[in-house]
C-alpha positions as CSV (number, residue, x, y, z in Angstrom):
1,X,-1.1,9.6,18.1
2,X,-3.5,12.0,17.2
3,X,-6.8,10.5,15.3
4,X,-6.5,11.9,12.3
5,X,-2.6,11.8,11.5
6,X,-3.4,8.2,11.9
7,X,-6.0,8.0,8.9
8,X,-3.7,10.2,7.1
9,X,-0.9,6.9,7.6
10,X,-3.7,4.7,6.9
11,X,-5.1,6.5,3.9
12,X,-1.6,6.0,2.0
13,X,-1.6,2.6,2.5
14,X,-5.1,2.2,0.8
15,X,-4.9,5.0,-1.5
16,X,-2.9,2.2,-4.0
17,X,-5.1,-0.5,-3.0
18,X,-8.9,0.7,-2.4
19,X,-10.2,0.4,-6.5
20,X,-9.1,-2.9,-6.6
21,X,-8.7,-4.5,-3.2
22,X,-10.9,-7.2,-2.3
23,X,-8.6,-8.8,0.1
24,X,-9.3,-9.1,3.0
25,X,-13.0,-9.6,3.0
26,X,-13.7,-7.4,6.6
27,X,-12.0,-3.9,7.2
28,X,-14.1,-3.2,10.3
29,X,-12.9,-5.1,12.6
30,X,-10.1,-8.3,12.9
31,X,-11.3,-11.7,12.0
32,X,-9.8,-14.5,11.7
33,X,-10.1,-18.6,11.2
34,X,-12.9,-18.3,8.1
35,X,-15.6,-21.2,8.1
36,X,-18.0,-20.6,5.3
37,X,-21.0,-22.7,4.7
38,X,-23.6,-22.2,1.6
39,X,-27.4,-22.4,2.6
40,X,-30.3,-20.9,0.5
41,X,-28.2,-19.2,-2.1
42,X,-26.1,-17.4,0.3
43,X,-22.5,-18.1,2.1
44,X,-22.3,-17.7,5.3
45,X,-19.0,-16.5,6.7
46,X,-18.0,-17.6,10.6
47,X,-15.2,-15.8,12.1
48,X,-13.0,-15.7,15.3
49,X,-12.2,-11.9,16.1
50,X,-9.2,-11.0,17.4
51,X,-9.2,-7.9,19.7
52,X,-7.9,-4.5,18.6
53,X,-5.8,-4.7,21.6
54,X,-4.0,-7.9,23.0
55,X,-3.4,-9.2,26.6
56,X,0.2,-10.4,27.4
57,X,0.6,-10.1,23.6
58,X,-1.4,-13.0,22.8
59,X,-4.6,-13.9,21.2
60,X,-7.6,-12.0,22.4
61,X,-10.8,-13.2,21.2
62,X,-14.2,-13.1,23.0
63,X,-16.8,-13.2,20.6
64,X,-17.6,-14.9,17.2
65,X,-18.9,-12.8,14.2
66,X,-20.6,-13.6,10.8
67,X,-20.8,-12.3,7.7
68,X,-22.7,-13.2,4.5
69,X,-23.0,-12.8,0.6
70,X,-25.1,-13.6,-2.2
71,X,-22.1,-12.0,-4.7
72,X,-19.5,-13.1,-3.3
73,X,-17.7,-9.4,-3.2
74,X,-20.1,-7.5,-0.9
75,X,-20.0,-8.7,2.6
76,X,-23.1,-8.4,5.2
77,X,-21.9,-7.7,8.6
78,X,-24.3,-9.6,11.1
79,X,-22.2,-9.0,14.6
80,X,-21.6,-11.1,16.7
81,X,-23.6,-14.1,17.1
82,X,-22.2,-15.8,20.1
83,X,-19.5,-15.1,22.2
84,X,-18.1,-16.8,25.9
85,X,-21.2,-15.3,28.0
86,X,-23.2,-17.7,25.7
87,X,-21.9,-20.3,28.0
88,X,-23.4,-19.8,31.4
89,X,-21.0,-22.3,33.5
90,X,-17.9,-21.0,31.9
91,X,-15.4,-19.6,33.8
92,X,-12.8,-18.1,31.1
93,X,-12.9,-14.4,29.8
94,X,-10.8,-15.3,26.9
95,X,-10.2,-18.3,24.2
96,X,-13.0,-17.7,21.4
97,X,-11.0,-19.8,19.2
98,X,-11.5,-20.8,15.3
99,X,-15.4,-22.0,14.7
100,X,-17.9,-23.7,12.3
101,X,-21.1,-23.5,11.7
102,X,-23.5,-26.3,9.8
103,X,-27.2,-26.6,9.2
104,X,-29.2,-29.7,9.9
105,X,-33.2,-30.5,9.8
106,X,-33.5,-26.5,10.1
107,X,-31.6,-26.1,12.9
108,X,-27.6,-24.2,12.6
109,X,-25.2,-25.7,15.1
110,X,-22.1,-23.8,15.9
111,X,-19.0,-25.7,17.0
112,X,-16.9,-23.6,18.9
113,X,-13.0,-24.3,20.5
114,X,-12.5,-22.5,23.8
115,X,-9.0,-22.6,24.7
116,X,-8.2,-25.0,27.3
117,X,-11.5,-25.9,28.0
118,X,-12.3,-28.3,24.6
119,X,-15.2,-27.9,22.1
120,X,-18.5,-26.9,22.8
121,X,-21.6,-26.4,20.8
122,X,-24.5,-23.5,20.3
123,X,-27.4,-24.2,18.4
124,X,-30.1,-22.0,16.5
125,X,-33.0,-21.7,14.7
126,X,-31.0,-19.1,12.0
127,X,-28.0,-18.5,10.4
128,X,-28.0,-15.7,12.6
129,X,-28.5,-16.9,15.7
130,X,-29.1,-16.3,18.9
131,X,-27.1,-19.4,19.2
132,X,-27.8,-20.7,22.8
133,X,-26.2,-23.6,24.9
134,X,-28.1,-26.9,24.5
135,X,-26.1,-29.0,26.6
136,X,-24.3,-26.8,29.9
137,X,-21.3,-28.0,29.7
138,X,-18.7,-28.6,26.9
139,X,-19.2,-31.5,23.9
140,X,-16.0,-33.3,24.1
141,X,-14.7,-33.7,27.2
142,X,-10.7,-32.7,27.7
143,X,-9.0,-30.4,29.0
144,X,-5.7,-30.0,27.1
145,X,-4.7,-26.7,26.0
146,X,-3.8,-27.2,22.7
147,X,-5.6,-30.7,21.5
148,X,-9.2,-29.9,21.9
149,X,-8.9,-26.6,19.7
150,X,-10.6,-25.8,15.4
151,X,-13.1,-27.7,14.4
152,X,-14.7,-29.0,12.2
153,X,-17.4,-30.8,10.5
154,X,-19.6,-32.8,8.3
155,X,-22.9,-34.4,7.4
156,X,-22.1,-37.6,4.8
157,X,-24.5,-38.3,2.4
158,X,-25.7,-41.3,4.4
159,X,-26.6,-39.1,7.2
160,X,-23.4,-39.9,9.3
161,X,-22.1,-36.3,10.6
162,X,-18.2,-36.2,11.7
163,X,-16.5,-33.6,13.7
164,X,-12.9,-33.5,13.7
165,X,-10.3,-31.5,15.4
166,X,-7.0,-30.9,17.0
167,X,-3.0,-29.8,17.5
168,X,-0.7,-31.4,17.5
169,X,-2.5,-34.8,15.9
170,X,-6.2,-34.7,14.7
171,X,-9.7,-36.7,16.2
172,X,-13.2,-37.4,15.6
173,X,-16.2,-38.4,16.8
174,X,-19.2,-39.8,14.7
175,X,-21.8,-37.4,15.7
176,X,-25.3,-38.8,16.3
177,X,-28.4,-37.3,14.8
178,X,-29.1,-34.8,17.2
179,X,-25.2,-33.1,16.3
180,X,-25.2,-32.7,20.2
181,X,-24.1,-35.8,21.7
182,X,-21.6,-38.8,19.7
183,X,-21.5,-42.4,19.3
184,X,-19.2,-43.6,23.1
185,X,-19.0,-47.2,21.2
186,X,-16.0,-46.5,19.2
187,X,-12.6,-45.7,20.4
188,X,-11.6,-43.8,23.9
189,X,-14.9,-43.4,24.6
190,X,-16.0,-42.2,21.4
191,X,-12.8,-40.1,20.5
192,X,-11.2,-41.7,17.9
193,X,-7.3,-40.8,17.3
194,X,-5.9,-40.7,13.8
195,X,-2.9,-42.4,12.9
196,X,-0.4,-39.6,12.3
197,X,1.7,-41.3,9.8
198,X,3.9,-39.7,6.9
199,X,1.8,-41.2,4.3
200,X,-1.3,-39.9,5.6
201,X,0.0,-36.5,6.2
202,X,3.7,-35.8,5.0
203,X,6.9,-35.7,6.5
204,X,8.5,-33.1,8.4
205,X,11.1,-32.8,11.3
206,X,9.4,-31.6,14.8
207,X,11.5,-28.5,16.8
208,X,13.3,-31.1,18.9
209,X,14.5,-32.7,15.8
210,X,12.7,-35.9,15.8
211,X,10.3,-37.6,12.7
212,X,7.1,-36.5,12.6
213,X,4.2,-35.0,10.4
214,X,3.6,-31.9,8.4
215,X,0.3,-31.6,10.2
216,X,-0.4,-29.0,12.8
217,X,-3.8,-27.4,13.9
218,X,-6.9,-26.1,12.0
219,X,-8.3,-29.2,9.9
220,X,-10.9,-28.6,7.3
221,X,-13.4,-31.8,6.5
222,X,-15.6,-31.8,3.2
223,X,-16.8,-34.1,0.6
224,X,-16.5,-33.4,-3.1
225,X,-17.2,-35.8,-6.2
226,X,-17.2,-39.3,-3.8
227,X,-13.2,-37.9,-2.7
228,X,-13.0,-37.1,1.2
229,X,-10.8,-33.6,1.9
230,X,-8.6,-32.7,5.1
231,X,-6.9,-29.5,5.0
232,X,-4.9,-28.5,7.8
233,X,-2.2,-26.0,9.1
234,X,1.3,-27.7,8.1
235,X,5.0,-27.4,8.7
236,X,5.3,-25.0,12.1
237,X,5.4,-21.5,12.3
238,X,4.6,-19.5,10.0
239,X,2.1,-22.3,9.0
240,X,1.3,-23.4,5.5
241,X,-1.8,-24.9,4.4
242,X,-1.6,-28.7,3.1
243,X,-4.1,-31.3,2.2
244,X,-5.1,-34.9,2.5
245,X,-7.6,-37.3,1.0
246,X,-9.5,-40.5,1.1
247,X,-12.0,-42.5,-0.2
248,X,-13.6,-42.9,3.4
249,X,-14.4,-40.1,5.9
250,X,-12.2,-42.0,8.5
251,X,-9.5,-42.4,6.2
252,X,-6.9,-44.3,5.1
253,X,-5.3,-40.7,4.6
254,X,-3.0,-39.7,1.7
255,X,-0.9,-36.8,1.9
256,X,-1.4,-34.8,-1.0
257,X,0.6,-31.6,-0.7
258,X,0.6,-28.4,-0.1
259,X,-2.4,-25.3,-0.9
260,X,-1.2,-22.1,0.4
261,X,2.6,-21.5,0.8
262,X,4.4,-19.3,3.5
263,X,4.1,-15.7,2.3
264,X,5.0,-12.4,4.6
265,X,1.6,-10.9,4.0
266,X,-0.1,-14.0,6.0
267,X,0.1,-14.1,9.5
268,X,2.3,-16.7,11.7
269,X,-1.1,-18.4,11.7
270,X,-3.4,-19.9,9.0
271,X,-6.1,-21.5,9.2
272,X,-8.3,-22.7,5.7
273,X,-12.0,-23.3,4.9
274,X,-13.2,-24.2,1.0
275,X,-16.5,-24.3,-0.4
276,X,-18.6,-24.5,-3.8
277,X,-21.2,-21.8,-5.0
278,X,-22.5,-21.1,-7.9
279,X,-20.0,-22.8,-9.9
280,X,-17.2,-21.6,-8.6
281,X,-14.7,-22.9,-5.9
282,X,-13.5,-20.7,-3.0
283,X,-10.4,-20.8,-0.7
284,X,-10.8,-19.1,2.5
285,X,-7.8,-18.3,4.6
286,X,-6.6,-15.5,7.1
287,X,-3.5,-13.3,6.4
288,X,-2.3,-9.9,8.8
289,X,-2.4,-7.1,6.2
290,X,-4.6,-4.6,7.6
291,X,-3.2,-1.3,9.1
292,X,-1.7,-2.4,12.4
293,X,-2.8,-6.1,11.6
294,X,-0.7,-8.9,13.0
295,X,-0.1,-12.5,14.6
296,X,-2.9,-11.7,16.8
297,X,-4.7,-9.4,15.0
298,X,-5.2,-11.2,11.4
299,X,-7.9,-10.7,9.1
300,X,-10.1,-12.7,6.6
301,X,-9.4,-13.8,2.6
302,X,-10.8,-15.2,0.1
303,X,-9.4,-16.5,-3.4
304,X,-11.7,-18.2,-6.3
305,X,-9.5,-21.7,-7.8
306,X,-10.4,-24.8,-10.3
307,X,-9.8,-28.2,-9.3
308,X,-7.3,-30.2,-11.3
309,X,-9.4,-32.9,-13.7
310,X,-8.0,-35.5,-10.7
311,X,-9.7,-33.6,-8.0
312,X,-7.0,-32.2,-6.8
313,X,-6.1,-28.4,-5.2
314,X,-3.6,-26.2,-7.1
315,X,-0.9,-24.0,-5.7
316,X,-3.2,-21.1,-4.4
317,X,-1.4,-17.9,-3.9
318,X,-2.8,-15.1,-1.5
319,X,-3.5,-11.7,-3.3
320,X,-4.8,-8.3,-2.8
321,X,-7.6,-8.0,-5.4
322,X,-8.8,-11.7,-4.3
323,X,-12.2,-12.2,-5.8
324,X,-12.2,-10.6,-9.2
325,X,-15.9,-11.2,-10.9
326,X,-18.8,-11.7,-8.8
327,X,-21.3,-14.1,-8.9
328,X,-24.4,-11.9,-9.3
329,X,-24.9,-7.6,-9.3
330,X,-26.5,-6.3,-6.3
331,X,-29.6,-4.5,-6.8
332,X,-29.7,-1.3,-5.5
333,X,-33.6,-0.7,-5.7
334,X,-34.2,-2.1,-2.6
335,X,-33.4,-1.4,0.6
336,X,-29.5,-2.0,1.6
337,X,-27.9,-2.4,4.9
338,X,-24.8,0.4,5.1
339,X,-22.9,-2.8,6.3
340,X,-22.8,-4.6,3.5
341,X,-19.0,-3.4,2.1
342,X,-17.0,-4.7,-0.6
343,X,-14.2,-2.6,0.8
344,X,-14.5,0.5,3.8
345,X,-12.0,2.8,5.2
346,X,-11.6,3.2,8.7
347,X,-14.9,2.9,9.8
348,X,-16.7,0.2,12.3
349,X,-19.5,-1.3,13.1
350,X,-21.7,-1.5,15.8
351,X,-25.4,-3.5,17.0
352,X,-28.1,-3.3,19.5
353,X,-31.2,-5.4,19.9
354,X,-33.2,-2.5,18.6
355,X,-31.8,-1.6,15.2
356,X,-29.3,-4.5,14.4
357,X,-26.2,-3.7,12.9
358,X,-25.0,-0.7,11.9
359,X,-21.9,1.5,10.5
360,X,-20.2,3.8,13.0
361,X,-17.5,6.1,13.8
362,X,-17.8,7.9,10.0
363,X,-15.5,10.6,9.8
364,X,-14.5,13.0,7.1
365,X,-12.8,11.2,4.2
366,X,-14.2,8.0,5.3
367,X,-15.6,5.6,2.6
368,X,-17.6,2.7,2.3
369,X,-17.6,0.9,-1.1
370,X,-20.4,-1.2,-2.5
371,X,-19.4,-3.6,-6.0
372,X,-21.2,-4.6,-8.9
373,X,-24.6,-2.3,-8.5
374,X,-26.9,-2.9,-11.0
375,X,-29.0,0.6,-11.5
376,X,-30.3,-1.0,-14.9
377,X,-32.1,1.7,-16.9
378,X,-31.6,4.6,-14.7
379,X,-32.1,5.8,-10.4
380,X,-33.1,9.4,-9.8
381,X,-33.5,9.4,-6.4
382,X,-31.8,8.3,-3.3
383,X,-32.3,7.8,0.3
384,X,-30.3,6.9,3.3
385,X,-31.0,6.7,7.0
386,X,-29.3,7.6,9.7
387,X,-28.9,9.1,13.4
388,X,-26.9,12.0,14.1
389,X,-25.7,14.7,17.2
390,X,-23.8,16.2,14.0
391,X,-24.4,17.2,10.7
392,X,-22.7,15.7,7.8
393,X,-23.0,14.6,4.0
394,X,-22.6,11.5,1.9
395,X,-21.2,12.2,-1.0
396,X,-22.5,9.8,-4.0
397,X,-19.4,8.9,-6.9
398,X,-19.1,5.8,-8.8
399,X,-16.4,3.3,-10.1
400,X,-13.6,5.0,-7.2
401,X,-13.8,7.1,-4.9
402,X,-13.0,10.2,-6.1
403,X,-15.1,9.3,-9.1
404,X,-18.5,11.0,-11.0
405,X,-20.1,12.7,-8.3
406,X,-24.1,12.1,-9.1
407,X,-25.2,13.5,-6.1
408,X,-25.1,14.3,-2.2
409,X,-26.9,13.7,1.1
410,X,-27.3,16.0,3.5
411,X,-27.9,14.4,7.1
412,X,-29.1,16.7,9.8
413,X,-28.9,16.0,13.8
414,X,-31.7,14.0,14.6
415,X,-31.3,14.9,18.1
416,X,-28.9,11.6,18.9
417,X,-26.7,9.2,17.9
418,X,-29.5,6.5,18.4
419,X,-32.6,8.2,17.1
420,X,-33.3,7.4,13.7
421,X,-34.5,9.4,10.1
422,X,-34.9,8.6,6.5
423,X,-33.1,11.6,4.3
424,X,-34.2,12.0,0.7
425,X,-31.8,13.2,-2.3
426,X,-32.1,13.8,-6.0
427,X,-29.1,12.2,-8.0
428,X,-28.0,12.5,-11.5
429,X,-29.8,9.8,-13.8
430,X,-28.0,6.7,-13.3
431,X,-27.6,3.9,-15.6
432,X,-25.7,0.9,-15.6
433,X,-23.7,-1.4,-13.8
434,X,-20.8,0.3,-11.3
435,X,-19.0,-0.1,-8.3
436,X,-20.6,2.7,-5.8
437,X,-19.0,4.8,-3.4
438,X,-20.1,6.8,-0.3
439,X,-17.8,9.1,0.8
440,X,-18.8,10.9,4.1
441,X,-17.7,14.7,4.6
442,X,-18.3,17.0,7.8
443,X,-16.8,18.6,10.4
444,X,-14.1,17.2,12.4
445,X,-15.1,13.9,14.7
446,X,-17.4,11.2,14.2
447,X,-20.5,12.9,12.0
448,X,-23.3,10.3,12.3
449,X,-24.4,6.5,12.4
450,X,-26.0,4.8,9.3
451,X,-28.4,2.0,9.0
452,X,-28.7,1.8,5.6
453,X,-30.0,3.5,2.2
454,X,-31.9,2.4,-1.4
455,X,-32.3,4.4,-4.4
456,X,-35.8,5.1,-6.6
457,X,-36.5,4.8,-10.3
């Protein structure tokens, strides 16, 4: 189908959705299995990323991406940080499965699920990575195809980290200090099993018709007010999302019910990850609902909640608009990378070493859309770079995006895609907080990369 009767498809579908869409978080490319972790006033976002295009119509996932926030509506796309080439003795091409990422003594260690091969671990010096391989060979040893898969984990307050995992049941080791190695003392040589027992995590009836629990795959492990949390994938395909608790991180477990119920905008998969910032509680999740989304092609959520006085989850329901108020405005006086989106259409991303992380493939009609800019007492003047074998403009409109124009871009070829200029623009005076669009226009094709763009007092 020809390029641009399919953004014409794709256009209706957002035209309804793109003023108040929040849901999912990333447009750009597929992501799926959201672990987010808070650290120096900013979430952090890990992703798997399923593949535009399967193999043997199954998951296809080679790399793992993040993406961060201070606002908790504009996203920072940072790539991907690690992928299966970061592990030099591995033999697979495929199997990037559902991560998590945790920092400790300044160091960010990166647990990572390779399907059936087990879970490994990447450590670095930044949220960003590079993540490399400390140890050369995978952290628990196994080589089941489904057990050693998501997941997860946790420094107490006593210092004692914990990384769980699994499908069909759930383990853990306690991880020493170093988060690279674990205690061999206790259990099957350091893998303890969990008892997979109705009252620790619900009754259900597996496919063959026998007994057996509600729990399935993709456990999340967390602390909150002295109460220890396990969420997990429940009840088959399509999964829910359930919940356990304890008053130890080993358990005794108590089945507490379910989170998220079947809905036919998530995928046959889910898989959950909550945190706290800035007063607010968060409920990550994956659903399928971008254009040509699916089972294997799912994409990233988020939904703000309140605890219960008790301590425990509500009924949380997926939406479209998803996070309604930010946390904070984003200032648009400094310098902005193009890639941090509240909401895009139909345009990617791409890296190199050189200039980091950029948007590509902008073509006319395309939009990127930034929330919540704060351009206090007035802007007058704005600036965007970018690289270009084609002219084009960015068009500059606020609150949607066919909204007040205030001004437009001009970008010129700068002689190729990967050579780099600053343009310069007048706008209208611009006061206030809005939501800020840039809607590219040009000739037919891709018009030009861009890097990013500020405005001036």
């Amino acid at each position: 189908m020809h390029r641009k009767v399919i953004l014409s498809i794709i256009t209706v579908f957002l035209s309804g959705m793109s003023v108040y869409a929040q849901n999912p978080i990333v447009q750009t490319y597929f992501t799926a299995d959201p672990a987010p972790m808070v650290y120096n006033d900013t979430v952090y976002v890990y992703t798997s990323h399923d593949e535009d295009s399967t193999k043997a119509n199954f998951f296809t996932m080679y790399d793992w991406r993040c993406y961060s926030t201070a606002d908790m509506v504009n996203w920072t796309d940072h790539g991907a940080v690690a992928s299966l080439k970061s592990f030099k003795w591995l033999e697979k091409d495929n199997g990037a499965w559902a991560p998590q990422c945790i920092e400790r003594n300044g160091k960010f260690y990166l647990y990572v699920p390779i399907h059936g091969t087990g879970v490994c671990v990447l450590v670095a010096d930044s949220p960003y990575g590079p993540f490399t391989d400390p140890l050369g060979k995978k952290l628990v040893d196994s080589d089941h195809l489904w057990q050693d898969i998501d997941p997860t984990v946790f420094v107490d307050d006593d210092g004692q980290a914990y990384l769980y995992w699994g499908n069909p049941s759930v383990w853990y080791v306690k991880l020493n200090e170093d988060m690279i190695s674990y205690d061999k003392s206790i259990g099957d040589n350091g893998v303890v099993s969990v008892e997979m027992t109705t009252e620790s995590f619900g009754e259900s009836v597996r496919p063959d018709g026998t007994p057996g629990t509600k729990y399935v795959e993709g456990p999340w492990f967390y602390k909150r007010n002295n109460l220890y949390y396990l969420l997990y994938a429940v009840n088959g395909i399509p999964e829910s999302i359930g919940y356990s608790t304890s008053h130890s991180p080993t358990g005794a477990w108590e089945y507490k019910g379910l989170i998220m119920e079947r809905h036919p905008k998530l995928a046959f998969t889910n898989h959950s990850g909550v945190i706290d910032f800035k007063g607010n509680s968060y409920f990550f999740y994956h659903n399928e609902a971008l254009p040509n989304g699916g089972g294997f092609r799912r994409s990233t959520c988020v939904e703000q909640f309140e605890y219960n006085a008790d301590g425990s989850i509500p009924s949380i329901a997926p939406t479209v608009e998803g996070i309604k108020t930010g946390v904070a405005c984003l200032n648009p006086f400094k310098r902005n990378e193009a890639e941090t989106i509240a909401w895009s259409e139909s345009v990617k991303t791409k890296g190199d070493r050189k200039k980091g992380v950029y948007v590509s493939q902008i073509n006319n009609g395309d939009y990127i859309k930034v929330r919540s800019v704060d351009f206090a007492k007035g802007a007058k003047m704005f600036q965007a770079t970018a690289a270009s074998i084609e002219s084009g403009k960015i068009e500059i409109r606020l609150d949607t995006k066919d909204g007040q124009l205030v001004g437009v871009c001009e970008i010129e070829n700068t002689g190729s895609i990967d050579s780099w200029k600053t343009f310069t623009t007048k706008v209208d005076k611009v006061e206030g907080i809005h939501d800020l669009y840039f809607v590219f226009k040009g000739n037919e094709g891709e018009l030009f990369n861009f890097d990013a763009w500020q405005f001036c007092e």
